[in-house]
C-alpha positions as CSV (number, residue, x, y, z in Angstrom):
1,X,-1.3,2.2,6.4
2,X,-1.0,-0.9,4.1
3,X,1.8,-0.5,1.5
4,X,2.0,-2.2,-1.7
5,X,2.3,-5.7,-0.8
6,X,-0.2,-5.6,1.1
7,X,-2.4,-4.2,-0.8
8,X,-1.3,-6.8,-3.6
9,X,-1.8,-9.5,-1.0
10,X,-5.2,-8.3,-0.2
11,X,-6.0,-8.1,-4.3
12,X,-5.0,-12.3,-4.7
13,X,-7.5,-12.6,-2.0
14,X,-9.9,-11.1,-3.2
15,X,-9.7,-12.7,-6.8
16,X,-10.4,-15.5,-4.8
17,X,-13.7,-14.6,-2.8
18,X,-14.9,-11.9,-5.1
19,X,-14.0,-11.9,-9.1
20,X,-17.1,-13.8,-11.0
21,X,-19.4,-13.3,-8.2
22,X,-22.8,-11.1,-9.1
23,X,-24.0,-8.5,-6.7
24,X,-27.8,-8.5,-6.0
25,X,-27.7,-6.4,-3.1
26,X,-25.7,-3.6,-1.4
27,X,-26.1,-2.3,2.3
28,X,-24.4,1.0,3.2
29,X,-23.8,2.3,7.0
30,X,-21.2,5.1,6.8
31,X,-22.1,6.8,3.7
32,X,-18.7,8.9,3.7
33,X,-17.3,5.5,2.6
34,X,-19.0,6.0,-1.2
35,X,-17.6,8.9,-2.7
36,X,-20.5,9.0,-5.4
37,X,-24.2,9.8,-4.8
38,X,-25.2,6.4,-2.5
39,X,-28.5,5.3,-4.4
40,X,-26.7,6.2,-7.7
41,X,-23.6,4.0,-6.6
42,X,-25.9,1.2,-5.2
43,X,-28.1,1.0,-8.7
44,X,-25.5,0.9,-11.0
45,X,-23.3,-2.0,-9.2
46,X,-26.1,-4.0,-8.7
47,X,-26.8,-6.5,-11.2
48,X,-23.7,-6.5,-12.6
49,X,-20.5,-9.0,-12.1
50,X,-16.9,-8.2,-10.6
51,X,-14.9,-9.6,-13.6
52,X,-11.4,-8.7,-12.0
53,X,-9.4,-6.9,-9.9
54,X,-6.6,-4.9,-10.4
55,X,-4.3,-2.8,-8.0
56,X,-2.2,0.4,-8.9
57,X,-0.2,1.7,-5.8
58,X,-2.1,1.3,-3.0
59,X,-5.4,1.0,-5.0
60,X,-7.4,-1.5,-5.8
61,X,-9.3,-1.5,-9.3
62,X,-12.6,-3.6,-9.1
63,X,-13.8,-4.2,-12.6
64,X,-17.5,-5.0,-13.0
65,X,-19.1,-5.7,-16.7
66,X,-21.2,-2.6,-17.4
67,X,-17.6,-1.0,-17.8
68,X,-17.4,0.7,-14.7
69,X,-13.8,0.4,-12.3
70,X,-15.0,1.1,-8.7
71,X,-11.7,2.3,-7.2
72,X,-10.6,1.6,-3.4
73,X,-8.5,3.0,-1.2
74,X,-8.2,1.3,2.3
75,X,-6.3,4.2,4.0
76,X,-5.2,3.4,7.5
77,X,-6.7,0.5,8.9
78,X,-9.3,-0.7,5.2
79,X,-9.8,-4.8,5.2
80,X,-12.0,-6.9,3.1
81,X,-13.4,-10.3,4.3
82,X,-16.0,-12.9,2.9
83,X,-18.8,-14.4,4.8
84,X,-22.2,-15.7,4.1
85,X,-25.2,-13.8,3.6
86,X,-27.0,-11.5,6.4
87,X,-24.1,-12.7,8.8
88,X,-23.3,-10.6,11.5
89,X,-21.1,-7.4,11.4
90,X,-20.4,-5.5,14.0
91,X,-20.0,-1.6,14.4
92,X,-16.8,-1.4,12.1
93,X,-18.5,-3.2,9.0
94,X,-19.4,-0.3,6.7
95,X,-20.3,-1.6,2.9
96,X,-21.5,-5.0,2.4
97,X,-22.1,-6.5,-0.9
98,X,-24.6,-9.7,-1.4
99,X,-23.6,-11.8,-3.7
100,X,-26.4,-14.2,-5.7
101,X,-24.0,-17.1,-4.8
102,X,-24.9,-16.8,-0.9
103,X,-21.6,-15.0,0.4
104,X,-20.9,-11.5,0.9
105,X,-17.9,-9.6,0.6
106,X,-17.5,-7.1,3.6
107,X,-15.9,-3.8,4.1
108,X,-14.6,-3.2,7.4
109,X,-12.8,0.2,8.8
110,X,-12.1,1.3,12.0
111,X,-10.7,4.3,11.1
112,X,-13.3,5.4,8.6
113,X,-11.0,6.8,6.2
114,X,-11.3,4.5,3.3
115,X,-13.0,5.8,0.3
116,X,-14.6,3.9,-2.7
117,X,-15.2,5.9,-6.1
118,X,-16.9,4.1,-9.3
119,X,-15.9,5.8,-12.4
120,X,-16.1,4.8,-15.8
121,X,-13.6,2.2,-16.6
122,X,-10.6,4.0,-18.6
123,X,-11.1,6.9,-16.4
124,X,-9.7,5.5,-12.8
125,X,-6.4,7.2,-13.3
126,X,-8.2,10.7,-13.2
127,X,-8.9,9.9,-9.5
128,X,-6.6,10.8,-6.3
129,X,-3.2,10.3,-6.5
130,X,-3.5,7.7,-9.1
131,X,-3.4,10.8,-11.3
132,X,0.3,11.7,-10.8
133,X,1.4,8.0,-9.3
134,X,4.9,7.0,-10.2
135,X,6.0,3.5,-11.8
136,X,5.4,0.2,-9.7
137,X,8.4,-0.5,-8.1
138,X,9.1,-3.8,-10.3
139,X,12.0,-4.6,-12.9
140,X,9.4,-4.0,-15.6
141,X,8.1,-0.4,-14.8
142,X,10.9,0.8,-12.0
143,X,14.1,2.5,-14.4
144,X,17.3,3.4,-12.7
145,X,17.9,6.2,-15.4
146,X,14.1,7.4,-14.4
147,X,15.1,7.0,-10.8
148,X,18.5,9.1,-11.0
149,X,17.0,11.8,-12.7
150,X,14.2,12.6,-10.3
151,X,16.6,12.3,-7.6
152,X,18.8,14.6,-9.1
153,X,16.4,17.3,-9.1
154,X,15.1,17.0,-5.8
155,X,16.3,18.6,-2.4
156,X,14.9,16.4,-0.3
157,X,15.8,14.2,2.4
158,X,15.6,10.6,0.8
159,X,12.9,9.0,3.1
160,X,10.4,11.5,2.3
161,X,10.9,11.3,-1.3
162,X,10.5,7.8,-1.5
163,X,7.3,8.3,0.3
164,X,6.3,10.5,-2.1
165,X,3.7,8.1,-4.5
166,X,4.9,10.4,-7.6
167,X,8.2,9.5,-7.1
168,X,7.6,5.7,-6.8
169,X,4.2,3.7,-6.2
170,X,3.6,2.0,-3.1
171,X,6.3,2.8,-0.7
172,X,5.3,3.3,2.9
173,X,7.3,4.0,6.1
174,X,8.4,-0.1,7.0
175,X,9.6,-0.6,3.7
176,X,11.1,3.0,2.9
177,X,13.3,2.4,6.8
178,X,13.9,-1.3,5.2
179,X,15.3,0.2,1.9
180,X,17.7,2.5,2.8
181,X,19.0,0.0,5.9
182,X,19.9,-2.2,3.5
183,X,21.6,0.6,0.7
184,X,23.4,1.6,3.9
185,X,21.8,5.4,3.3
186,X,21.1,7.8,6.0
187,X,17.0,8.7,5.9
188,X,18.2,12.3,5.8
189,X,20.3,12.4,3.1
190,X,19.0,15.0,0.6
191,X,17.9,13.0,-2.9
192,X,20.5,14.9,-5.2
193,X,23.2,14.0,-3.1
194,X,23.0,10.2,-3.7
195,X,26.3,8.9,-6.1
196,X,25.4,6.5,-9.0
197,X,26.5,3.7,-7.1
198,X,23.9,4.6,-4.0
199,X,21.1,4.9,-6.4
200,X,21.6,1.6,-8.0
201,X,21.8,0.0,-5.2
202,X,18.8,1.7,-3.4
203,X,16.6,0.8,-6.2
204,X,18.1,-2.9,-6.5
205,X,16.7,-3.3,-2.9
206,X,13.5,-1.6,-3.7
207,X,12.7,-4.3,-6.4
208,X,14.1,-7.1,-4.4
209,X,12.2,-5.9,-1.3
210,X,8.8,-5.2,-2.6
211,X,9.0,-8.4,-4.1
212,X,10.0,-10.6,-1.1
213,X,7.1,-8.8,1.4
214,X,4.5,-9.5,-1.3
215,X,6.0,-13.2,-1.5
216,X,5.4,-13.4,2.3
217,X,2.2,-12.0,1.8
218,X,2.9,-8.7,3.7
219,X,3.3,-7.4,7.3
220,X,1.5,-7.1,9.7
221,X,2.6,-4.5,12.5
222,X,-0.9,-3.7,14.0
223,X,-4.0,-5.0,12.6
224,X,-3.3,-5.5,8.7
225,X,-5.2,-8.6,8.1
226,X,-5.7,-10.4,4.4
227,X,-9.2,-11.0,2.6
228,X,-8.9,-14.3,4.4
229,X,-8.5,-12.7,7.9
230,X,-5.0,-14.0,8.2
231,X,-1.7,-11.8,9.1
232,X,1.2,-11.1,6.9
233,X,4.3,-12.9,7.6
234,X,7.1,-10.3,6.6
235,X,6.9,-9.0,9.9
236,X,10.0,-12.1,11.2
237,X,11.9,-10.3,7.9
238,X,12.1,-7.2,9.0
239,X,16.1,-5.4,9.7
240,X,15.8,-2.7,11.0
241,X,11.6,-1.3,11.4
242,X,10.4,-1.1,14.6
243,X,14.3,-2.1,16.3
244,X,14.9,1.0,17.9
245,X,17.1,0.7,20.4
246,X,18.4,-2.8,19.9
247,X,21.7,-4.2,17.7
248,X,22.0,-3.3,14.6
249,X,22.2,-7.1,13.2
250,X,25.2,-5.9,10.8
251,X,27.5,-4.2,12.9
252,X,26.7,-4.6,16.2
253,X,25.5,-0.5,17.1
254,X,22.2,0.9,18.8
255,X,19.9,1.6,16.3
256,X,18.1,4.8,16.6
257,X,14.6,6.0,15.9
258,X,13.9,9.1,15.3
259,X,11.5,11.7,13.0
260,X,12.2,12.5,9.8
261,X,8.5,14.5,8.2
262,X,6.6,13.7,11.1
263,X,7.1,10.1,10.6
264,X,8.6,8.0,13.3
265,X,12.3,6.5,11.3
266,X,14.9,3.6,12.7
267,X,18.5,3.5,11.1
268,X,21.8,2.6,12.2
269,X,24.0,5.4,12.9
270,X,27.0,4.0,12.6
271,X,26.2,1.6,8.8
272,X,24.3,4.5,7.6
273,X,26.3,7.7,8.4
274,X,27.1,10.5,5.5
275,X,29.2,13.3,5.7
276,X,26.9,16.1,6.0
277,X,25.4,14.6,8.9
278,X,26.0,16.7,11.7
279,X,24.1,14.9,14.5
């Protein structure tokens, strides 16, 4: 699944290929893609001009000028890409949107899980879990005092919190196993166990790491692709994701990949040991 800087990679693109362009026509092949009534969805939007858009989380906010938000989430394997009118698509292309400049912006899914909802603009955050979506993990929004308090009151192992989008937006499994390699802190930690000085630190790297995958425009582990049709980069950055097995590149020691809820987790035994591990 994409994770925030993806997502925010794919939202840049997008400003390029889609914002100020004016929809006169809308084809529809999976309907379960439109979460509102299909003719209904296809009458308003058409017409009318994508202005902007905006991403919260792992959401993408298209903004058209009749004051409706038409909100996207690309789920597992969701892409965007441009091409010119009545082009070919194959079996995966689901929504296409004409433009009345001669391009079209395509959705493509081979999942089928992605979902697009238009709502009134001012009413976006009523939808999914953009209703109870924590900060953005970014100096601005992302509070350490916020931070230690939630993890104070929480039981839970650390990587499944993080992945929790209440706790904190747009944290997926690469980054969460990226994180808490580099805050030396075993994945199954419980949350209220962490000391000030662990939860600094964790959401230090957070920040710093969010910030440096968006800069390199993402990764791409399987088949995440920009609205360009180009790969991420972050993949060459990555410490510890998908290295099971190998050298832990600061000490030396095997990592090890293992589950932690149902998700498949690599750390470093040896940096990232606690005392109440008993493995």
């Amino acid at each position: 699944m994409p994770e925030m800087p993806e997502v925010e990679t794919v939202r840049r693109g997008l400003m390029n290929i889609a914002a100020g362009r004016k929809i006169q026509g809308i084809d529809i092949y999976y309907g379960k893609t439109i979460e509102n009534d299909i003719d209904e969805f296809r009458q308003a939007l058409i017409g009318q001009t994508i202005e902007r858009i905006d991403r919260r989380g792992k959401y993408l906010l298209f903004r058209f000028t009749n004051h409706l938000t038409m909100v996207s989430h690309l789920r597992m394997e969701g892409s965007y890409y441009r091409q010119l009118n009545d082009g070919p698509i194959d079996k995966h292309t689901h929504v296409v949107f004409h433009f009345t400049d001669g391009t079209e912006l395509c959705y493509r899914d081979t999942r089928k899980f992605g979902r697009m909802r238009l709502v009134k603009t001012g009413e976006e955050m009523q939808v999914g879990g953009l209703k109870t979506m924590g900060p953005e993990p970014t100096a601005k929004d992302f509070k350490v005092d916020y931070f230690k308090r939630i993890l104070k009151k929480s039981r839970s192992k650390i990587k499944p919190f993080l992945l929790n989008q209440d706790h904190v937006a747009g944290l997926g499994n690469i980054y969460c196993d990226e994180v808490l390699w580099q805050s030396r802190i075993n994945p199954e930690q419980p949350a209220n166990t962490l000391t000030d000085e662990q939860i600094q630190t964790l959401h230090d790297n957070i920040i710093k790491e969010i910030a440096k995958a968006t800069k390199y425009k993402g990764t791409t582990v399987h088949t995440f692709m920009n609205a360009f049709g180009e790969a991420g980069a972050f993949q060459n950055q990555l410490e510890v994701y998908g290295r099971g097995g190998e050298k832990c590149e600061r000490c030396g020691h095997k990592l090890v990949k293992i589950k932690v809820a149902q998700r498949g987790t690599t750390f470093c035994p040896h940096c990232q040991a606690w005392a109440g591990d008993q493995k």
